[in-house]
One Martini backbone bead per residue (centre of mass of N, CA, C, O) as a GRO file, in nm:
protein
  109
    1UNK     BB    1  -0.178  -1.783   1.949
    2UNK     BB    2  -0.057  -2.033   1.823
    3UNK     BB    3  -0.190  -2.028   1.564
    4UNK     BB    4  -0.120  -1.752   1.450
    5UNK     BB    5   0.190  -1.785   1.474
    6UNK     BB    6   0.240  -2.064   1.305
    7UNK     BB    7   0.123  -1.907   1.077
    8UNK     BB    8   0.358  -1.681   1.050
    9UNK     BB    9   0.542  -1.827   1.019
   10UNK     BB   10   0.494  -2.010   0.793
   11UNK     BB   11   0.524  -1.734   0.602
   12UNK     BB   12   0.824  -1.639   0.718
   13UNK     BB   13   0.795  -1.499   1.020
   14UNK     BB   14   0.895  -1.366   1.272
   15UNK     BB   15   0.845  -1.495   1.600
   16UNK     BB   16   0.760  -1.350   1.941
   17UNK     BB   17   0.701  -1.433   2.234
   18UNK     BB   18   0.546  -1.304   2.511
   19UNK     BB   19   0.605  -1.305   2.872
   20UNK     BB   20   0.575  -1.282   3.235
   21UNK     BB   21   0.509  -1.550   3.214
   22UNK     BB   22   0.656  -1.884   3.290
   23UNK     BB   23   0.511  -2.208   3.131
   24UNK     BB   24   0.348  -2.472   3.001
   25UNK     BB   25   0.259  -2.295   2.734
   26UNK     BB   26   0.542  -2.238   2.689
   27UNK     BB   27   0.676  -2.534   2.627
   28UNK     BB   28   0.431  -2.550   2.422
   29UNK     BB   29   0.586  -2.366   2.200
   30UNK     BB   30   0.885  -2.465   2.230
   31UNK     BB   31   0.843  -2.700   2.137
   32UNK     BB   32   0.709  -2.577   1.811
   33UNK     BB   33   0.923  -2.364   1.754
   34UNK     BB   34   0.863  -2.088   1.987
   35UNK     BB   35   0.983  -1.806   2.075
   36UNK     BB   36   1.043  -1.737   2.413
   37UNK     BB   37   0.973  -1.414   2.616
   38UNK     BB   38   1.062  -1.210   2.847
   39UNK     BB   39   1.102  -0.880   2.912
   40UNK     BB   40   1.426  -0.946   2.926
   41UNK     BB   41   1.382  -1.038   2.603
   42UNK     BB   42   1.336  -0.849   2.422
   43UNK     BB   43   1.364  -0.671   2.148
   44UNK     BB   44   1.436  -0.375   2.001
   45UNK     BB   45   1.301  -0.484   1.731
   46UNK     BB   46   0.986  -0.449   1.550
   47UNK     BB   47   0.724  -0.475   1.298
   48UNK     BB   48   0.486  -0.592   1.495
   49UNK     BB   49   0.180  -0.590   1.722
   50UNK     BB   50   0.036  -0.853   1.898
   51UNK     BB   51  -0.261  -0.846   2.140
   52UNK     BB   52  -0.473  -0.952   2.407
   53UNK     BB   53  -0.412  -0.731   2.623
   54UNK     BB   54  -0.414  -0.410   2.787
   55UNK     BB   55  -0.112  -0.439   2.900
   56UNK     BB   56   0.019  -0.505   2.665
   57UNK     BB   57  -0.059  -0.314   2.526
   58UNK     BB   58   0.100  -0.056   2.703
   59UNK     BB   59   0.361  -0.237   2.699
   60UNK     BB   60   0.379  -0.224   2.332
   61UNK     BB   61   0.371   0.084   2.318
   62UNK     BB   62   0.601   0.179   2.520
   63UNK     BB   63   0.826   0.019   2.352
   64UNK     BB   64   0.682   0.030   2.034
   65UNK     BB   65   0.580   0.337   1.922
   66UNK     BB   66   0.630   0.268   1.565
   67UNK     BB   67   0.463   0.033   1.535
   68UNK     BB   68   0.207  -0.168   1.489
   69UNK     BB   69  -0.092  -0.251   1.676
   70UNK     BB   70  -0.279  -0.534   1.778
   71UNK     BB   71  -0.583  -0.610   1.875
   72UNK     BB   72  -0.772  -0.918   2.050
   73UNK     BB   73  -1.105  -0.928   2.105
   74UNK     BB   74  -1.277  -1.194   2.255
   75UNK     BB   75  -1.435  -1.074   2.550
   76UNK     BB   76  -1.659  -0.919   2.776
   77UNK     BB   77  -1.609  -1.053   3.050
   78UNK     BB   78  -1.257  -0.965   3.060
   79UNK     BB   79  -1.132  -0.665   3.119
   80UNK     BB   80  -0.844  -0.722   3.029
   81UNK     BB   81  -0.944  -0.821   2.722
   82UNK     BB   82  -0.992  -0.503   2.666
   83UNK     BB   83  -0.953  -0.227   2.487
   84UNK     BB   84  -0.805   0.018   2.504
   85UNK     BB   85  -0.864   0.405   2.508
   86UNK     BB   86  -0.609   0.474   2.461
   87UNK     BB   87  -0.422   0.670   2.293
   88UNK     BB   88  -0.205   0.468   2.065
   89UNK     BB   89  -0.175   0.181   2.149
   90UNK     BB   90  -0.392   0.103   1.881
   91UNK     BB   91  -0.458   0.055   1.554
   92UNK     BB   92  -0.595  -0.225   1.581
   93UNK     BB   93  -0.915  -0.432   1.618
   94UNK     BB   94  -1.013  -0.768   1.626
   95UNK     BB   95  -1.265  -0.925   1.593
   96UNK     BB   96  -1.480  -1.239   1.674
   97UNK     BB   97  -1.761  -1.110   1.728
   98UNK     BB   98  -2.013  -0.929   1.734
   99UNK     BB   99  -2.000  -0.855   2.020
  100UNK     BB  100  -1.755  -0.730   2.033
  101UNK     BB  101  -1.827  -0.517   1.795
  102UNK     BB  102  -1.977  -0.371   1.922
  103UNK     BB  103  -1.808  -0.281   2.190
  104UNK     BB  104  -1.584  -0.132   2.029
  105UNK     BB  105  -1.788   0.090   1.930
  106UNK     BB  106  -1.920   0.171   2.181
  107UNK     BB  107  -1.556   0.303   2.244
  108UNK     BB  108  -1.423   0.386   1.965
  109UNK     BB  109  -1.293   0.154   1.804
   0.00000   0.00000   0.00000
């Protein structure tokens, strides 16, 4: 996520960071220059969303239902970190290995 942000920073974007929980990480974002933000302090509007879990993938599909949703999905491990498969909730999902894009393939994502 680190990366991601840095890099969208870099390009020009505005970029806001999102957590439930804020801890060492959250402090480590914006030590780097990263607004960080929990729930009830997101902003009203943004132009996409990238997430990394189904929750939150639920979460901000629920909150800007008219934006593009990008899911990146790391690992088959994690159950948590696998994209839902509701309708509507991503637009596009990212894999990051072989493995991933099989999976995610045959969820018909």
């Amino acid at each position: 996520m680190l990366t991601v942000t840095e890099t969208l920073q870099a390009l020009g974007h505005d970029v806001t960071v999102h957590a439930t929980e804020v801890g060492a990480a959250a402090d480590l974002d914006r030590d780097r220059g990263l607004p960080v933000v929990t729930d009830g302090e997101l902003p009203e509007a943004c132009d996409g969303v990238l997430v990394q879990d189904g929750v939150h993938a639920c979460v901000m599909a629920e909150r800007y239902p008219a934006v593009p949703r990008v899911f990146i999905a790391h690992t088959t491990l994690v159950n948590v970190q696998r994209a839902p498969q509701v309708p509507d909730v991503v637009n596009a999902v990212v894999v990051l290995n072989d493995r991933m894009a099989h999976r995610c393939a045959g969820n018909g994502l």
